[in-house]
C-alpha positions in Angstrom: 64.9 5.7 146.5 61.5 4.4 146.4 59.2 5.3 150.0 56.3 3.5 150.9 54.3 6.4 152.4 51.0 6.7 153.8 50.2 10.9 153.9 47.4 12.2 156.1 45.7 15.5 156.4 47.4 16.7 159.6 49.9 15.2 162.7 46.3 14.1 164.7 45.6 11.7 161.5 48.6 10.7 161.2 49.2 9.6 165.1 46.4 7.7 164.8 46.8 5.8 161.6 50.5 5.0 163.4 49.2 3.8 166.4 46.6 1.4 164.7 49.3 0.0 162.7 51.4 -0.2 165.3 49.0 -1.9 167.7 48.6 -4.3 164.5 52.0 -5.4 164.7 51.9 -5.5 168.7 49.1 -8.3 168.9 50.9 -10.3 165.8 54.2 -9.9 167.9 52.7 -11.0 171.2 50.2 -13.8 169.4 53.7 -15.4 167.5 56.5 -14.8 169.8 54.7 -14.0 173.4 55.8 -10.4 173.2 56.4 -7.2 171.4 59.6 -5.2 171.8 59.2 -1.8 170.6 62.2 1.0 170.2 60.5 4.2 171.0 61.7 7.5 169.1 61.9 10.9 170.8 60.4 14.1 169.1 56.9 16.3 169.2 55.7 13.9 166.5 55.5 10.9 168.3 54.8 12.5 171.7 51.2 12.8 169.9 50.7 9.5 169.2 51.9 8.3 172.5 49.3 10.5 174.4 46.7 9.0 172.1 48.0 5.8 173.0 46.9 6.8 176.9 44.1 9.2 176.4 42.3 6.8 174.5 40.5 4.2 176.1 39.9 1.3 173.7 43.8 1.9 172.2 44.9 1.9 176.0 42.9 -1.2 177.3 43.2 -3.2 174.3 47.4 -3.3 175.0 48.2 -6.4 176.5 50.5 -4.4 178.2 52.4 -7.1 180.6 53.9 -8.7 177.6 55.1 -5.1 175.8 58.7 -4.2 176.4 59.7 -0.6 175.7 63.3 0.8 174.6 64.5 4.1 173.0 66.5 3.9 169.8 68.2 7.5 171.1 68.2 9.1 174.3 70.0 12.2 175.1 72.9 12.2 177.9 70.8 14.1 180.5 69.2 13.0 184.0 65.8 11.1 183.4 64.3 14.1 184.6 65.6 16.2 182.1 63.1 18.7 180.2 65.4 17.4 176.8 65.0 13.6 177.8 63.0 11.7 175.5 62.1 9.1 178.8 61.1 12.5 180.4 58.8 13.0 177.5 57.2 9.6 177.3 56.9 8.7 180.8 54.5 12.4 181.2 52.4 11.2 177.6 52.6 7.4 177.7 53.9 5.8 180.6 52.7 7.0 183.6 48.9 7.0 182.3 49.0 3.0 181.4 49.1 -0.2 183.6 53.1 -1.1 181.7 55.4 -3.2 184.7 57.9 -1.2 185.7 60.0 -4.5 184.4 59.1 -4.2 181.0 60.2 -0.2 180.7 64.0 -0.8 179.2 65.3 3.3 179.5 68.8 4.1 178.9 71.0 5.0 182.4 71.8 8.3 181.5 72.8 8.7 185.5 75.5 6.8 184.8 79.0 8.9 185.3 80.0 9.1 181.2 78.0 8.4 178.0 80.3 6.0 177.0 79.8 4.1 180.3 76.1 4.6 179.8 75.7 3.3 176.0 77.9 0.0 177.2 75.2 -0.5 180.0 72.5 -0.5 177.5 74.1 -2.6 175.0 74.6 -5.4 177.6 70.7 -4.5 178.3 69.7 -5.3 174.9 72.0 -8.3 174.6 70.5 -9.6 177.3 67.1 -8.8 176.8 67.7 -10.4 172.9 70.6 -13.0 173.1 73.8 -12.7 171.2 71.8 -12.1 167.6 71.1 -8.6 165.9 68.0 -7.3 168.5 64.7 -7.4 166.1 62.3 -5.3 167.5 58.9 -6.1 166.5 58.3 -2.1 165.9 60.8 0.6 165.3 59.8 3.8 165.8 62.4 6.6 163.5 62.0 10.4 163.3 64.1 12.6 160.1 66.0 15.4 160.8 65.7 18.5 158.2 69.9 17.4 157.2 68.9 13.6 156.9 69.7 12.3 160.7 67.4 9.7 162.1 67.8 8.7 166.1 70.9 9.9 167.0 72.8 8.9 163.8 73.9 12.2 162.3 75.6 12.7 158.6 79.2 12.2 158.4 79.1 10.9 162.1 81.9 7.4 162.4 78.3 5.8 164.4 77.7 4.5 160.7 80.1 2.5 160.4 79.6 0.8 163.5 79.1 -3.2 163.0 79.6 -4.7 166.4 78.4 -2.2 169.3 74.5 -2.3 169.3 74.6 1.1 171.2 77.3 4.1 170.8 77.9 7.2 172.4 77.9 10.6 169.9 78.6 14.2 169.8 76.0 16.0 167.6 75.4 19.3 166.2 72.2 19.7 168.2 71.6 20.4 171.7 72.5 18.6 173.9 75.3 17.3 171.9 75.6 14.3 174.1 73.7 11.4 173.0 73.9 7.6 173.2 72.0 6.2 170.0 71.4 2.5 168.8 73.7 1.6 165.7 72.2 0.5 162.1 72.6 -3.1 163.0 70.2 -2.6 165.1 68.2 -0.4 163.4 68.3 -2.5 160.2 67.1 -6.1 162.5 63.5 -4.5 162.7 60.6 -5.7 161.5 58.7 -3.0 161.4 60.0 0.4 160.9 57.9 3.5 160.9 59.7 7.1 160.3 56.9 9.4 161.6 57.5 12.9 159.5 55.6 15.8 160.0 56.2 20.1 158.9 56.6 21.5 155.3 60.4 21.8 156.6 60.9 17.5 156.3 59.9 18.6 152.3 63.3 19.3 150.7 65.5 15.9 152.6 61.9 13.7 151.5 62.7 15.0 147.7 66.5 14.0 148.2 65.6 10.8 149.7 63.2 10.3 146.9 66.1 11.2 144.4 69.1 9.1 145.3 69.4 5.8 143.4 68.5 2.1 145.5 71.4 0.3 144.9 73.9 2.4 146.3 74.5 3.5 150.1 72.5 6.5 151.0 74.3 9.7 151.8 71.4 10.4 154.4 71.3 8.1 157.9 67.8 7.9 157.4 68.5 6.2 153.9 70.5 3.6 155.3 67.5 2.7 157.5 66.8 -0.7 154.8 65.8 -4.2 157.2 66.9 -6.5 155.1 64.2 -8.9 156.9 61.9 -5.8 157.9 59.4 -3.4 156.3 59.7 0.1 156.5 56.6 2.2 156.3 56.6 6.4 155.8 53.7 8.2 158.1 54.0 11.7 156.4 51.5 14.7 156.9 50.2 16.7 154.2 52.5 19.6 155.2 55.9 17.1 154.8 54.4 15.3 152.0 56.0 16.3 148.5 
């Protein structure tokens, strides 16, 4: 499986290289469609880019933030207050530093009684944020698991072979094991994809990646992340990088 990868010395270089590109695709999104949807990603990895986002000045005031819209392809089934959520994380390094409507901030309602209620209320969200066609976010942001898992979609896990919901509930071997994530028709409507990797430990699933065959299904969830209409870039640092 061929990667189109762009390696950087450390995370700090990387973050930034991601966020330029990403801010790249935000004003061609806005300038062609009047707005740029963007599917957040949990994780320490992005969390540094998103507090570059706000620390920095000319990154921070030249988003035309009114007209970005803001979801999360996985959140995990805790209060939004939650030290595990990943809207926990980004409202502390993103959100509550920048000028964003409280409108345009689409989090999933983990308050909700059950996950399963929960993932239904943020597939109607999507569907009516996008209309009854596959959601294509203008950026798509994916982390990779050391087994292969990207957002919440774990090996083996029936989510993958999920065509109609646009959001599921999952139980995964990580803590905590309930999560609702987005499904791969979702996933695969982006586009603009961009896995941020970073650690020597992403090393041994980037080799198998590298070593499965394109025109077959790929026994990772990360694998099957291939827009048909989309790009998909790789941010790895040095450490990850094989």
């Amino acid at each position: 499986m061929k990667l189109d990868t762009r390696i950087f010395p450390n995370i700090d270089t990387l973050s930034r290289a991601a966020l330029e590109e990403l801010l790249s695709d935000l004003r061609e999104a806005i300038a062609q469609r009047g707005r740029c949807a963007i599917a957040l990603s949990g994780g320490h990895t992005p969390e540094k880019m998103y507090a570059l986002w706000a620390a920095n000045e000319k990154y921070r005031d030249e988003t035309d933030w009114n007209r970005v819209h803001l979801f999360w392809g996985d959140e995990r089934y805790v209060p939004p207050g939650d030290p595990l959520s990943n809207y926990r994380m980004t409202r502390e390094a993103l959100l509550s530093h920048v000028p964003i409507p409280t409108a345009n901030v689409h989090a999933a309602p983990t308050s909700l009684p059950t996950p399963e209620q929960a993932a239904e209320a943020y597939d109607q969200e999507l569907r009516k944020f996008f209309g009854s066609s596959a959601p294509a976010f203008d950026v798509t942001l994916l982390g990779l698991g050391p087994e292969g898992h990207t957002a919440s979609l774990f090996p083996d896990s029936s989510a993958l072979e999920e065509k109609k919901r646009w959001v599921v509930p999952v139980q995964v071997a990580a803590v905590p094991p309930n999560r609702l994530t987005f499904t791969l028709p979702v996933l695969n409507s982006s586009r603009n994809t961009y896995f941020l990797v970073a650690g020597e430990n992403k090393r041994p699933i980037l080799s198998a990646l590298r070593a499965e065959p394109d025109g077959r299904p790929s026994t990772y969830p990360a694998g099957r992340i291939r827009p048909a209409n989309g790009r998909v870039l790789w941010f790895l640092d040095q450490a990850a990088a094989v």
